[in-house]
N, CA, C and O of each residue as an XYZ file, in Angstrom:
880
protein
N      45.281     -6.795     20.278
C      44.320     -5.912     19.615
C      44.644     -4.463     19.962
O      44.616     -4.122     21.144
N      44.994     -3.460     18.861
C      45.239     -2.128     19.323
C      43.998     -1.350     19.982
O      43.115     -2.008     20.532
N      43.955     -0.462     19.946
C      43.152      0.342     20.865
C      41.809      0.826     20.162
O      40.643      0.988     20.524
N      42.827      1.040     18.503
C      41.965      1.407     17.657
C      41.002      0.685     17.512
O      39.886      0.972     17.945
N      41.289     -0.414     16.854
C      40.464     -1.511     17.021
C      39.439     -2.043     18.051
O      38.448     -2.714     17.763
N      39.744     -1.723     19.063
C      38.821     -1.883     19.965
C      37.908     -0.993     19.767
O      36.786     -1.376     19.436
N      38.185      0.407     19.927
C      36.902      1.640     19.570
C      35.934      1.134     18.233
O      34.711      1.241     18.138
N      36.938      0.522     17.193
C      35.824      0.320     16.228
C      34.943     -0.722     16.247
O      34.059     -0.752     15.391
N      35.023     -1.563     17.052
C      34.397     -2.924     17.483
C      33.326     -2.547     18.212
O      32.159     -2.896     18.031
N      33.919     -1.548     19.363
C      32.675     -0.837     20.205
C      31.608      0.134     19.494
O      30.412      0.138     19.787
N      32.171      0.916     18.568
C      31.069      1.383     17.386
C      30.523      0.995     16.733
O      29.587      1.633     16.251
N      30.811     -0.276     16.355
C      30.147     -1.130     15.731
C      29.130     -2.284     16.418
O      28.406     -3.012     15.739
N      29.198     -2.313     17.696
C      28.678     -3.286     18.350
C      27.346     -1.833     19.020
O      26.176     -2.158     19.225
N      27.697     -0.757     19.193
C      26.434      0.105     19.914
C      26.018      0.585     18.687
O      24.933      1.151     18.549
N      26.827      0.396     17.757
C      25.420      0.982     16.241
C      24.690     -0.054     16.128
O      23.515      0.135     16.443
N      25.036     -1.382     15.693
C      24.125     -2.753     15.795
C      22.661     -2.637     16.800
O      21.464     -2.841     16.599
N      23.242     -2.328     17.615
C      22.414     -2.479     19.062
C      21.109     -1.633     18.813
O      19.999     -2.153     18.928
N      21.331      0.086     18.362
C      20.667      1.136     18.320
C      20.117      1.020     17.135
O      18.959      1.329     16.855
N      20.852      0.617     16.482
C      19.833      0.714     14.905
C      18.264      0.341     14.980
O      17.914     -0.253     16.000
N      17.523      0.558     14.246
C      15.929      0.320     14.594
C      15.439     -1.006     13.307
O      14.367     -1.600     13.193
N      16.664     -1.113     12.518
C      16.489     -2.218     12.002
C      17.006     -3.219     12.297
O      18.125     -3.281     12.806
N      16.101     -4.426     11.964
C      16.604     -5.958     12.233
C      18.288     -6.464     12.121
O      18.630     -6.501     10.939
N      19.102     -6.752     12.824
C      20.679     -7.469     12.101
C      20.567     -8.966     12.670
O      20.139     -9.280     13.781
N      21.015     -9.763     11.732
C      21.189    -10.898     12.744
C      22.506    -11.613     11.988
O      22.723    -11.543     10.778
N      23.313    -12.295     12.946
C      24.529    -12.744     12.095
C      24.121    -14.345     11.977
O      23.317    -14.699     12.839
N      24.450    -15.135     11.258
C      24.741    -16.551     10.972
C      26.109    -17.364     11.197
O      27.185    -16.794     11.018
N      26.063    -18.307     11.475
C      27.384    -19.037     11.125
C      27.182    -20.349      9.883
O      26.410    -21.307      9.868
N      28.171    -19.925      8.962
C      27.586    -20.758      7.562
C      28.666    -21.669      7.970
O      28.767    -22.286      6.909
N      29.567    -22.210      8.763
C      30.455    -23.244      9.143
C      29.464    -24.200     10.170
O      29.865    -25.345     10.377
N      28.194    -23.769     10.815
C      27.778    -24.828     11.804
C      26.682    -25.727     10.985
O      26.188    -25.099     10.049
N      26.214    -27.021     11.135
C      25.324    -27.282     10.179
C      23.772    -25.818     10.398
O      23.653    -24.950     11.263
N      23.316    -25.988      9.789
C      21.930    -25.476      9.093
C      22.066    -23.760      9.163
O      21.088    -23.020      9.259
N      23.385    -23.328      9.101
C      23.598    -22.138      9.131
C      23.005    -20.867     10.209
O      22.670    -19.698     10.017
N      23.080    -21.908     11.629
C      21.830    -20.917     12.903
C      22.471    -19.469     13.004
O      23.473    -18.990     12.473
N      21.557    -18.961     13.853
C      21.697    -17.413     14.189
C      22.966    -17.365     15.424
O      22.854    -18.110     16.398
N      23.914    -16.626     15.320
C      24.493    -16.420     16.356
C      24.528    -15.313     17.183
O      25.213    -15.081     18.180
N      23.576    -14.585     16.540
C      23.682    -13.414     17.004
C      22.648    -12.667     16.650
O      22.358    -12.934     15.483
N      21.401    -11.215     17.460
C      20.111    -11.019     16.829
C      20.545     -9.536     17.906
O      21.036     -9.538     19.035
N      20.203     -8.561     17.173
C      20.142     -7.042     17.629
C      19.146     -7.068     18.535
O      18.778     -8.241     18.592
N      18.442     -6.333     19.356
C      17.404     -5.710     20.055
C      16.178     -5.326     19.004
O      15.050     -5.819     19.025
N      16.520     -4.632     18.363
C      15.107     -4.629     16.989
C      14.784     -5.806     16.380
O      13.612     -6.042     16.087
N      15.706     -6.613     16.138
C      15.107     -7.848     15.540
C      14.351     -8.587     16.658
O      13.495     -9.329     16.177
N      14.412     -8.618     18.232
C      13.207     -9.437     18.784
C      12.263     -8.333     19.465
O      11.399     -8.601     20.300
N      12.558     -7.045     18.979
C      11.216     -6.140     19.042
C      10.458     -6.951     18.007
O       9.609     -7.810     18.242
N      10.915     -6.529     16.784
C      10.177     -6.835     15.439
C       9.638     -7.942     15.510
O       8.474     -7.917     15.112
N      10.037     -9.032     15.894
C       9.662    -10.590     15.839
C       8.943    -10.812     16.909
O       8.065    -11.664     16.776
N       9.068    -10.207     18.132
C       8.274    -10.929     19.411
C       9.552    -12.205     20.077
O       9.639    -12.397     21.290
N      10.265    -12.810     19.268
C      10.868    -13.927     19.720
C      11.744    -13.385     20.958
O      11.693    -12.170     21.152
N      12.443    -14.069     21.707
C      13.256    -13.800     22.731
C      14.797    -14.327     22.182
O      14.991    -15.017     21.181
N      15.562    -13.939     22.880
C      17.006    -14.576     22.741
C      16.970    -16.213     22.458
O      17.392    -16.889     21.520
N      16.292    -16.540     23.664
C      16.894    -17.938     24.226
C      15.806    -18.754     22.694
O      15.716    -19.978     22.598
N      15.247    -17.980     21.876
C      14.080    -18.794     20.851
C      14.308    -18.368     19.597
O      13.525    -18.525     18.660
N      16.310    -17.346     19.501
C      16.592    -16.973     18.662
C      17.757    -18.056     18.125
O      17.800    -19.033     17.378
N      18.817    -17.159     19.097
C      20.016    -17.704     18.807
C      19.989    -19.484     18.795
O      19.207    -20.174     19.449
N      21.100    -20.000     17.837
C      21.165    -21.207     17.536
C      20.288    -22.124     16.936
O      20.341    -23.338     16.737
N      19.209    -20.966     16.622
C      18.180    -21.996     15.259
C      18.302    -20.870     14.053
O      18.347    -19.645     14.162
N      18.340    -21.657     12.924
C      18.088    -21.305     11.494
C      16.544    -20.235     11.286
O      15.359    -20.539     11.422
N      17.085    -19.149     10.976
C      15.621    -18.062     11.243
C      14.739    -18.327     10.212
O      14.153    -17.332      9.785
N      14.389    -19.734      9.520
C      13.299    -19.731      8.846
C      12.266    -20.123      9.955
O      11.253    -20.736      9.617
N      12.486    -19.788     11.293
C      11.357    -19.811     11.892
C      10.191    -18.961     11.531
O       9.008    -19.299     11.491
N      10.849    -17.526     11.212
C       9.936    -16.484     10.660
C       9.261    -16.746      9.521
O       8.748    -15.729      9.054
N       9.047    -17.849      8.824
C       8.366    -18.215      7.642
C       6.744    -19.011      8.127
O       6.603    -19.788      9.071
N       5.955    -18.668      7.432
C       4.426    -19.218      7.585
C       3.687    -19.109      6.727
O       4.120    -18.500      5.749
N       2.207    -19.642      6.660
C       1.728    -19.799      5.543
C       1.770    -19.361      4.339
O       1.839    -19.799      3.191
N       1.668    -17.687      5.283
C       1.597    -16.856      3.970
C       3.063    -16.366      2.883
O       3.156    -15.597      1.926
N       4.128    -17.317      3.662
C       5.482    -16.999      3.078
C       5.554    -17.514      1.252
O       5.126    -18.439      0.562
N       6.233    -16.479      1.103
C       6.390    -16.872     -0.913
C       7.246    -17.870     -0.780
O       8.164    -17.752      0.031
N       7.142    -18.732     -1.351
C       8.120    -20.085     -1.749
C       9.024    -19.478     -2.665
O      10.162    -19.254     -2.255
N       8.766    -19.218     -3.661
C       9.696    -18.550     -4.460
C      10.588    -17.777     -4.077
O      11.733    -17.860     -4.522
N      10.187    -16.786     -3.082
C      11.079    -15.932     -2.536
C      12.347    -16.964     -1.747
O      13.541    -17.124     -2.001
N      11.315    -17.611     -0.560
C      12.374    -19.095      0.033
C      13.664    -19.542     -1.132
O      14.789    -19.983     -0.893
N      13.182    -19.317     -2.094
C      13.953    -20.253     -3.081
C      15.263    -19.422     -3.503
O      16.415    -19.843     -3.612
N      14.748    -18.086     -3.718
C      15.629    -17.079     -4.491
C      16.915    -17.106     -2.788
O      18.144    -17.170     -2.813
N      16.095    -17.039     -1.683
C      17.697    -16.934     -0.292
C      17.975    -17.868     -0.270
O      19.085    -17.924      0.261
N      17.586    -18.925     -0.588
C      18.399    -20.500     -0.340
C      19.634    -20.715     -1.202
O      20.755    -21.077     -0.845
N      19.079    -20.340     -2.700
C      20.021    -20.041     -3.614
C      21.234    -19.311     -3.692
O      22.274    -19.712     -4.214
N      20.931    -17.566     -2.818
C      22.025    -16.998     -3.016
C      22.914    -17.342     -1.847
O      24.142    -17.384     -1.915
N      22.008    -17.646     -0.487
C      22.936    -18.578      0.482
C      23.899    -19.683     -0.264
O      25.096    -19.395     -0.305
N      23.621    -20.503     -0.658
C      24.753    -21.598     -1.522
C      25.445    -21.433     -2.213
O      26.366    -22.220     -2.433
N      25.225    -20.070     -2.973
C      26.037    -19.468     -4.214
C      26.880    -18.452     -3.334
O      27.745    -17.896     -4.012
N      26.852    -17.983     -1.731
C      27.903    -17.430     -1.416
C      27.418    -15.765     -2.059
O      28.305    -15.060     -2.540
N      26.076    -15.292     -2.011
C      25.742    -14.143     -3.060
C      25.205    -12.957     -2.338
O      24.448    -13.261     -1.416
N      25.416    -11.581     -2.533
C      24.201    -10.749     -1.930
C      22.528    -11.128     -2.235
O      22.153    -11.819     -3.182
N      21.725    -10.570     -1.310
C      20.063    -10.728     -1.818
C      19.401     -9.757     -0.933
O      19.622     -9.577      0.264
N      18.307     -8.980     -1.922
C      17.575     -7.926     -1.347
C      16.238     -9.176     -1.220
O      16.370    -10.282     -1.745
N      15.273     -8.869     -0.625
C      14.072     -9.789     -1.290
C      13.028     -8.767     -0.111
O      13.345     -8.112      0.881
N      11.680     -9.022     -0.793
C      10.725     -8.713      0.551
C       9.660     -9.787      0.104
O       9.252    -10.265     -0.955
N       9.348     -9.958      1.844
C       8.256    -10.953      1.610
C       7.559    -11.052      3.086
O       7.990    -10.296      3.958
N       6.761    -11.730      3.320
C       6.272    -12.256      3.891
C       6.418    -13.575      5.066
O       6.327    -14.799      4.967
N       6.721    -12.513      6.341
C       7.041    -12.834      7.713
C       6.071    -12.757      8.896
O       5.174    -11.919      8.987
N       6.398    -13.932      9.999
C       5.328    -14.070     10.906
C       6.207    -13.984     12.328
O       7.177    -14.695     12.592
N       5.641    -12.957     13.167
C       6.240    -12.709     14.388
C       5.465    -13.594     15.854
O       4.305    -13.968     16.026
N       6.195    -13.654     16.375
C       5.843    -14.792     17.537
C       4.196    -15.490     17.716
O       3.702    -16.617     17.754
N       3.671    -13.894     17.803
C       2.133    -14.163     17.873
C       1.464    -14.802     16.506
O       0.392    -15.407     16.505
N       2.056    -14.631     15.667
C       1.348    -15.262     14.507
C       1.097    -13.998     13.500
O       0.862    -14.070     12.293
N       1.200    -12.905     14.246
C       0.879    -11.278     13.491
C       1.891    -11.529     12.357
O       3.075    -11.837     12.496
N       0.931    -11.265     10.737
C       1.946    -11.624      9.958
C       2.472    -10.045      9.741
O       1.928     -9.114     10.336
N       3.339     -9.900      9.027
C       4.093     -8.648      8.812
C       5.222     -8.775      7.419
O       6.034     -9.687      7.262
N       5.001     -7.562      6.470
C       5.755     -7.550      5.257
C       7.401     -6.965      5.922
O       7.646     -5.935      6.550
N       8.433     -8.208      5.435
C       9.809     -8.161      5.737
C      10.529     -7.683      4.500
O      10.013     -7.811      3.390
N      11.580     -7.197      4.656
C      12.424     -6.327      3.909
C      14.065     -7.326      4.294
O      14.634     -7.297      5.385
N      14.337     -7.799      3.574
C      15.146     -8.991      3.891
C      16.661     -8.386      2.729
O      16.726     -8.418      1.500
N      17.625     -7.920      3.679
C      19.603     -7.792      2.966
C      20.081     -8.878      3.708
O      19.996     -8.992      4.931
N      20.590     -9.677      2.922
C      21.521    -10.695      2.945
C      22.468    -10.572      2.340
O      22.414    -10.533      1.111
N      24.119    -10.434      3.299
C      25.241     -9.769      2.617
C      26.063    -11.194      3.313
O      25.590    -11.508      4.405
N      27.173    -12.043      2.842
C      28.128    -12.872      3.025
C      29.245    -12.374      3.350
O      29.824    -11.598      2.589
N      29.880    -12.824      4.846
C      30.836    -11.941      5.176
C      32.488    -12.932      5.100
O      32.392    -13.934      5.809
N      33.484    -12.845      4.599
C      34.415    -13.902      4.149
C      35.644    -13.620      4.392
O      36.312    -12.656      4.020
N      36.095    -15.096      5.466
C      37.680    -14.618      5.983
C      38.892    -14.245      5.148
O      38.759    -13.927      3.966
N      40.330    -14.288      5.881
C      41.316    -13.676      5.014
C      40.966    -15.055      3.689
O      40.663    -14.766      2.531
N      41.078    -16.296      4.124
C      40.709    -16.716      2.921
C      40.067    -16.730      1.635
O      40.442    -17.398      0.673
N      38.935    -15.843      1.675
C      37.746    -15.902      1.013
C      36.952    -16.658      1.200
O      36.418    -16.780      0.098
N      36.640    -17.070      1.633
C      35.483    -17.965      2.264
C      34.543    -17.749      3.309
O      34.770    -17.642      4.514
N      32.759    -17.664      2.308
C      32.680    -17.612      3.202
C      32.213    -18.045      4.604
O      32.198    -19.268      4.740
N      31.834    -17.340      5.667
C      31.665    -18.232      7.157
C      30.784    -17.459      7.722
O      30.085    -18.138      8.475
N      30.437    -16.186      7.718
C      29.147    -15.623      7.827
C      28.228    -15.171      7.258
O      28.444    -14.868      6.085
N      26.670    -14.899      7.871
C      26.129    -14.239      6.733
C      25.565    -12.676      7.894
O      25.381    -12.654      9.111
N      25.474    -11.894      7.165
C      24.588    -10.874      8.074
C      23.524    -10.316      6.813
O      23.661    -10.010      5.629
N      21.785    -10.409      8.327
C      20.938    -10.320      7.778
C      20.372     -8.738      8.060
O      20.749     -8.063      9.018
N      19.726     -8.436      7.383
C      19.264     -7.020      7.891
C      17.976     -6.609      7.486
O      17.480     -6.450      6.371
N      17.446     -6.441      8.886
C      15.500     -6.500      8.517
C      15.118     -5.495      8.507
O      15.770     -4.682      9.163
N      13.917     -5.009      7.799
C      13.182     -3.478      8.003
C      11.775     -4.327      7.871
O      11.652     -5.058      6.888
N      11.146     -4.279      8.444
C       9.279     -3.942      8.571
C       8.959     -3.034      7.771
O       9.139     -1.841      8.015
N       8.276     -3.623      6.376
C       7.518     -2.413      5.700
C       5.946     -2.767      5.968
O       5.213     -1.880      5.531
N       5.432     -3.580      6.429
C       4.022     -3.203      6.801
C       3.146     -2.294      6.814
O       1.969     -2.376      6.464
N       3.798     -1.280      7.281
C       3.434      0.169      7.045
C       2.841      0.884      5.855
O       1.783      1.464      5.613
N       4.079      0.574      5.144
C       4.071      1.249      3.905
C       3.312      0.022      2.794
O       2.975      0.432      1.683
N       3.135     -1.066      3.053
C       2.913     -1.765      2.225
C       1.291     -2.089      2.290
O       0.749     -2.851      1.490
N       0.475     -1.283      3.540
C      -0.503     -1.301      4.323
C      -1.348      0.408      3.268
O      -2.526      0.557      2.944
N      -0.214      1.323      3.038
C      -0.158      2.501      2.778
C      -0.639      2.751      1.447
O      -1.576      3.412      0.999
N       0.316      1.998      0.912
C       0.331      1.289     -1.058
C      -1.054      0.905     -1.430
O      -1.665      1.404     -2.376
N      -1.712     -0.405     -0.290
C      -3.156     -0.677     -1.077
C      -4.320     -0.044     -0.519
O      -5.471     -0.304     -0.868
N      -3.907      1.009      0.582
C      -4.920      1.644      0.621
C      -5.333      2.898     -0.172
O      -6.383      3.530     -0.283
N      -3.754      3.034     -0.817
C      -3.783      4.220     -2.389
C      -4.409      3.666     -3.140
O      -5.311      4.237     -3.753
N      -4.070      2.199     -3.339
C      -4.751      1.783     -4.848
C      -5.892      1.997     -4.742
O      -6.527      2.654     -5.566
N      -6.573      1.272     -3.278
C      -7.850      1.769     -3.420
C      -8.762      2.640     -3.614
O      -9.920      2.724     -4.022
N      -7.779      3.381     -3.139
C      -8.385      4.967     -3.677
C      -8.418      5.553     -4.673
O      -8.799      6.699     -4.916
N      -7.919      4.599     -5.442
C      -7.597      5.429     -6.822
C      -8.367      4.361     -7.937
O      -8.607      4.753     -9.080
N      -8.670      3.196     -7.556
C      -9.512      2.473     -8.128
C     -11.052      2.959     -8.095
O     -11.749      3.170     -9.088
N     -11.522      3.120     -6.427
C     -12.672      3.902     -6.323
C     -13.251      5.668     -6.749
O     -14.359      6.200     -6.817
N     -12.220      6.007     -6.906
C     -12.290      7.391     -7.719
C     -12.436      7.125     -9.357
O     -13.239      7.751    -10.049
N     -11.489      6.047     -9.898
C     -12.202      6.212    -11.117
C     -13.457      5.335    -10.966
O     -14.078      5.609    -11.993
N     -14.134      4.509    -10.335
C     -15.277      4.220    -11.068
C     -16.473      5.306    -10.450
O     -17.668      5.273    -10.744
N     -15.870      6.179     -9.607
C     -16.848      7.586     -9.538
C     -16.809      8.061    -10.681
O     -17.825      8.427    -11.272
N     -15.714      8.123    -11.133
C     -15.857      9.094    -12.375
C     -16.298      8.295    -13.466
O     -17.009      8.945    -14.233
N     -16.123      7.123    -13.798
C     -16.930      6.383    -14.953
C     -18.968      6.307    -14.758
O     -19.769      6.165    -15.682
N     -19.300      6.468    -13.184
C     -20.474      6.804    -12.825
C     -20.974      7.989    -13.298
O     -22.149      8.214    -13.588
N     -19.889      8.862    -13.376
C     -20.132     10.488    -12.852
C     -20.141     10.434    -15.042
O     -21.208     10.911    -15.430
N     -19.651     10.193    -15.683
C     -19.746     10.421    -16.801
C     -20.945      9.224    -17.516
O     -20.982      9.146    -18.744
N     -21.527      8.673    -16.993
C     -23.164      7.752    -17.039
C     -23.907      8.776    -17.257
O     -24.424      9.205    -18.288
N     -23.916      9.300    -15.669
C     -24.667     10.373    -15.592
C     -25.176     11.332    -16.441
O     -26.277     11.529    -16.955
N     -23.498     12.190    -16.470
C     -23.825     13.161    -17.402
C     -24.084     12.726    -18.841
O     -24.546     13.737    -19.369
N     -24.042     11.939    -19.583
C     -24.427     11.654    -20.630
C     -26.286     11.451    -20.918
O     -27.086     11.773    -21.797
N     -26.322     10.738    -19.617
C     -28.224     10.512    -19.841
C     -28.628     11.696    -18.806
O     -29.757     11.583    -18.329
N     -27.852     12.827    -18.389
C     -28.296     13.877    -18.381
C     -28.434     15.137    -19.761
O     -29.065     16.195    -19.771
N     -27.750     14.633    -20.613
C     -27.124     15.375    -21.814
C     -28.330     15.234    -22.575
O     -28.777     16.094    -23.335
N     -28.936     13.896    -22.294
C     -30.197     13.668    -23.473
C     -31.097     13.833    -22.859
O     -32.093     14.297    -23.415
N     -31.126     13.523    -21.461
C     -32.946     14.345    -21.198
C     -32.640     16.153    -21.347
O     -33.820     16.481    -21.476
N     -31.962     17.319    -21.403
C     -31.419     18.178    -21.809
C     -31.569     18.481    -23.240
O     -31.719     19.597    -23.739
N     -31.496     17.097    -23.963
C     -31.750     17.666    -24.969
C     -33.765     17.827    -25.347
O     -34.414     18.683    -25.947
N     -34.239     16.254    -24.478
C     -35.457     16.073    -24.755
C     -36.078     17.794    -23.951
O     -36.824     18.656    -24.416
N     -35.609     17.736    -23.083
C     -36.209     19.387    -22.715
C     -36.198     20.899    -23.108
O     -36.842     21.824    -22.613
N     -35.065     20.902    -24.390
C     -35.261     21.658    -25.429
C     -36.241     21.459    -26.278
O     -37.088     22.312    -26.540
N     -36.191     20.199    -26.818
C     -37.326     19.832    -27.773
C     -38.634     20.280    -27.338
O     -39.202     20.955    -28.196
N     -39.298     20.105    -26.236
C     -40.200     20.045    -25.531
C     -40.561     21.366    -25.408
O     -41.737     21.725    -25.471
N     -39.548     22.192    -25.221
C     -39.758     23.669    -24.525
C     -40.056     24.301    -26.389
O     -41.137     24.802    -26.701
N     -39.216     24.184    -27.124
C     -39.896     24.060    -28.442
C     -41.040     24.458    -29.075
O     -41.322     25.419    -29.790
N     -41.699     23.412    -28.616
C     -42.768     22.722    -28.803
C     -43.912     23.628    -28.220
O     -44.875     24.057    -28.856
N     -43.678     23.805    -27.121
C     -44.843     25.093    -26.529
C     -44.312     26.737    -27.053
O     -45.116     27.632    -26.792
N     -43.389     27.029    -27.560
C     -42.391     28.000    -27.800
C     -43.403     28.228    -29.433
O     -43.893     29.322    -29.711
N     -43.526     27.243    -30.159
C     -44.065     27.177    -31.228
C     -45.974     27.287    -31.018
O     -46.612     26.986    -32.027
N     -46.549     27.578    -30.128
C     -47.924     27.540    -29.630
C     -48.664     26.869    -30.842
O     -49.217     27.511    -31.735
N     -48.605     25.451    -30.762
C     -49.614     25.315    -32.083
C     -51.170     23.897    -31.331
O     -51.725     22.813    -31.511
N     -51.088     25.049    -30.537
C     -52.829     24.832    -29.505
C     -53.220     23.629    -29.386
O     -54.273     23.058    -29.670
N     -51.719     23.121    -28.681
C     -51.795     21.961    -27.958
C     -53.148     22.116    -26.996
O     -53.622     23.240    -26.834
N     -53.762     20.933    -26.355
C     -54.536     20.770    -25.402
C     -54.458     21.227    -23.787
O     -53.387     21.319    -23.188
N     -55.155     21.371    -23.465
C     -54.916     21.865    -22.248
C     -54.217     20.646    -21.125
O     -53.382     20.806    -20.235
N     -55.033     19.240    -21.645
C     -54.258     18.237    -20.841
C     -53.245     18.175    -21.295
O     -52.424     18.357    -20.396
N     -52.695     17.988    -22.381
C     -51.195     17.886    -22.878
C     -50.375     18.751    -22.238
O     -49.488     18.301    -21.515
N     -50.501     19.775    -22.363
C     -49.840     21.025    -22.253
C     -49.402     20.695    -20.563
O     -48.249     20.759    -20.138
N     -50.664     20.320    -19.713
C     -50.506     20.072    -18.266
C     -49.186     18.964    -18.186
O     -48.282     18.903    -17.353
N     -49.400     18.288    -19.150
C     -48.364     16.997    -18.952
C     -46.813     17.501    -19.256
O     -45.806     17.176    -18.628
N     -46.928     18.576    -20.644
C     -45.434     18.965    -20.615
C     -44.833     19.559    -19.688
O     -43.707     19.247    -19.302
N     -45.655     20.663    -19.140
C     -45.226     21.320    -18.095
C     -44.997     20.433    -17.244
O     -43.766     20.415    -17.276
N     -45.328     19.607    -16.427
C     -45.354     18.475    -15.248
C     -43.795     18.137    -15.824
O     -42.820     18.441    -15.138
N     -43.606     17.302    -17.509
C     -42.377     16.858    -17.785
C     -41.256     17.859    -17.385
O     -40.264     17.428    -16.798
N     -41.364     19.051    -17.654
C     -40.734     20.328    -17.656
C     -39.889     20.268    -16.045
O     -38.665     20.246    -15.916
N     -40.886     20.250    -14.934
C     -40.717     20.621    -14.017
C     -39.696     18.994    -13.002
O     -38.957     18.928    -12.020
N     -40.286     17.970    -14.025
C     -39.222     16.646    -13.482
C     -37.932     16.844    -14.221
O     -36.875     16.501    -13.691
N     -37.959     17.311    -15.263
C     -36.411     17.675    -15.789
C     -35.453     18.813    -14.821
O     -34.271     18.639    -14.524
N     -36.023     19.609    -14.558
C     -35.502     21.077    -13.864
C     -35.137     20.066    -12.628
O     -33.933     19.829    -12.529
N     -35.777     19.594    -11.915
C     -35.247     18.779    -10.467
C     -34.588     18.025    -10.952
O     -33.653     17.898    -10.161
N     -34.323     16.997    -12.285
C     -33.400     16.516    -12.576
C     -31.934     17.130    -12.941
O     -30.837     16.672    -12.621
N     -32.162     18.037    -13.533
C     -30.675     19.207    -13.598
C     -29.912     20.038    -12.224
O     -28.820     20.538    -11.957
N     -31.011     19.860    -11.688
C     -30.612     20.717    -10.255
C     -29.961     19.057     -9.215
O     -28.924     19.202     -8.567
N     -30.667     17.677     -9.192
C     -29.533     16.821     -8.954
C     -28.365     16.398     -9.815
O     -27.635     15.455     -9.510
N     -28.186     17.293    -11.135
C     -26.985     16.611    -11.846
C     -26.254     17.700    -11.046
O     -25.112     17.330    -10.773
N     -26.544     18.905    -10.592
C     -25.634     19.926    -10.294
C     -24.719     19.269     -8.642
O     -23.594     19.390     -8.157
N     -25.476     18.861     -8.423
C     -24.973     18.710     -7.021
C     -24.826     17.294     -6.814
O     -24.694     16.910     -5.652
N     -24.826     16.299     -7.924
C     -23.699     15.190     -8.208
C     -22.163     15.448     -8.578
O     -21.098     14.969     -8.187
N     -22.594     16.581     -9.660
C     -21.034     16.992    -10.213
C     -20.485     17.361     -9.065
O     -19.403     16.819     -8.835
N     -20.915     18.178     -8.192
C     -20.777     18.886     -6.539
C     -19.866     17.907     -5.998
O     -18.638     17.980     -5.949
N     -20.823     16.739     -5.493
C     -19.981     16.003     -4.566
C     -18.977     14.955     -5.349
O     -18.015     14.477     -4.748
N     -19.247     14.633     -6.691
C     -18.308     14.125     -7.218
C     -16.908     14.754     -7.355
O     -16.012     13.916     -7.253
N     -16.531     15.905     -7.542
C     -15.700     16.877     -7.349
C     -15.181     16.827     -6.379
O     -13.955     16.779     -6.481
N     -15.683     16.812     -5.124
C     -14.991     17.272     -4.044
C     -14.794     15.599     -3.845
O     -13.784     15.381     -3.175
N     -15.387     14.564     -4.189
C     -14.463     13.407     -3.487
C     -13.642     12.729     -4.575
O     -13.369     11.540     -4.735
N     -13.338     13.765     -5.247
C     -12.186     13.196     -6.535
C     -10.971     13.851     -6.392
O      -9.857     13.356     -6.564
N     -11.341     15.415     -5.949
C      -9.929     16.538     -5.622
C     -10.124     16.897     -4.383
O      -9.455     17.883     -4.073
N     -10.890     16.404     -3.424
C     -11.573     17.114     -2.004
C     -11.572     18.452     -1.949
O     -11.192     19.018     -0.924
N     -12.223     19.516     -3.624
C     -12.014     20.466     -3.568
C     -13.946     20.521     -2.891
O     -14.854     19.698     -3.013
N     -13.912     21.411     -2.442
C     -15.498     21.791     -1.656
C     -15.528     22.821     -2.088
O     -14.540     23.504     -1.819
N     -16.604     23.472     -2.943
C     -17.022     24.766     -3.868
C     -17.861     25.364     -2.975
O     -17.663     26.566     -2.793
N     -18.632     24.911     -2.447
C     -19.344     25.468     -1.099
C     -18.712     26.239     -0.494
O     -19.349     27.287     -0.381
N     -17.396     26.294      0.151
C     -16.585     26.141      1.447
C     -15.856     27.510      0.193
O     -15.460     28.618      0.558
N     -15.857     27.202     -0.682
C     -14.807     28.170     -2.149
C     -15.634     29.381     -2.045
O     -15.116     30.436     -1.677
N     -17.029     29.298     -2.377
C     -18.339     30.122     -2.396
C     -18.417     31.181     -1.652
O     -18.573     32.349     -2.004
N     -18.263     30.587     -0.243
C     -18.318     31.142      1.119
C     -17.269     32.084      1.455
O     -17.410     33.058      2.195
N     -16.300     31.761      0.914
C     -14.941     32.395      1.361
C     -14.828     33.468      0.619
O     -13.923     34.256      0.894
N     -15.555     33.694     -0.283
C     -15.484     34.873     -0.749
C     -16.211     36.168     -0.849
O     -15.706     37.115     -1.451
């Protein structure tokens, strides 16, 4: 082995090591294709240890919540000798499940054939933790705003009934004194009703753009 060769073996064996993602190699010549080999991030990531890695087939990491389908799509490109991206659904020692990010690349001697596989893991949990807590947010903002436009609509018509109304005394045609007591009374539940549409639109606003008009008001 030249010298060269050696340096690149050693760069390649302390990048493996350091990387923060999962590698693990296979041997597709032993039966059930076990692990021969697992980086330092892959039994961060997993919880497993060496001695509960190497020499078993890593569908240990599979559990309830694993996609079958997905199972199906690496089994496949394993036999077909194929690359495969896939993500799915992985369980680390404790049972903590966690979303896996799964490269499966086939590695093949001077023959072509091949005899290894190398796997390469990333943990998106994170981000996949990140994703439905957007949706949610963006699901619950519009049905603010499908609320927020309720509102203003059966604010639009008592608005209008309080034109009519105002009208109506505007036109003095010697309504009663009890009546008159009653419009005014109506008058004065509309006005508190416009003054809470104001400061619905208020907080609807600020928890749709977290713009705060208050805080806008002030600053100037």
């Amino acid at each position: 082995m030249t010298v060269l060769n050696e340096e690149l073996l050693r760069v390649l064996e302390q990048g493996m090591h350091s990387t923060t993602e999962g590698i693990t190699i296979s041997d597709e010549r032993q039966p059930d294709n076990p692990l021969i080999y697992a980086n330092p991030a892959f039994y961060e990531m997993t919880g497993y240890s060496p001695e509960e890695t190497i020499g078993y087939n890593c569908r240990f990491l599979q559990g309830p919540g694993t996609d079958r389908e997905v199972v199906r799509t690496i089994k496949d490109a394993l036999v077909a000798h194929e690359r495969c991206v896939v993500e799915f659904m992985n369980y680390r020692k404790d049972g903590t499940p966690f979303w896996n990010r799964l490269a499966i690349v086939p590695i093949y001697d001077t023959a072509g054939v091949a005899t290894h596989f190398v796997g390469i893991q990333a943990d998106l949990t994170a981000i996949k933790e990140a994703d439905k807590a957007k949706a949610q947010l963006v699901a619950m903002r519009a049905t603010m705003q499908t609320v927020n436009d309720a509102v203003r609509n059966f604010m639009n018509n008592l608005q209008y009934f309080r034109f009519q109304i105002e009208d109506t005394l505007a036109s003095n045609l010697g309504l009663s004194a009890e009546y008159e007591e009653t419009v005014q009374a109506t008058l004065a539940t509309l006005t508190l009703l416009s003054s809470a549409q104001e400061y619905h639109d208020h907080e609807v606003l600020r928890g749709i753009t977290g713009i705060d008009l208050d805080a806008i008001a002030t600053s100037r």
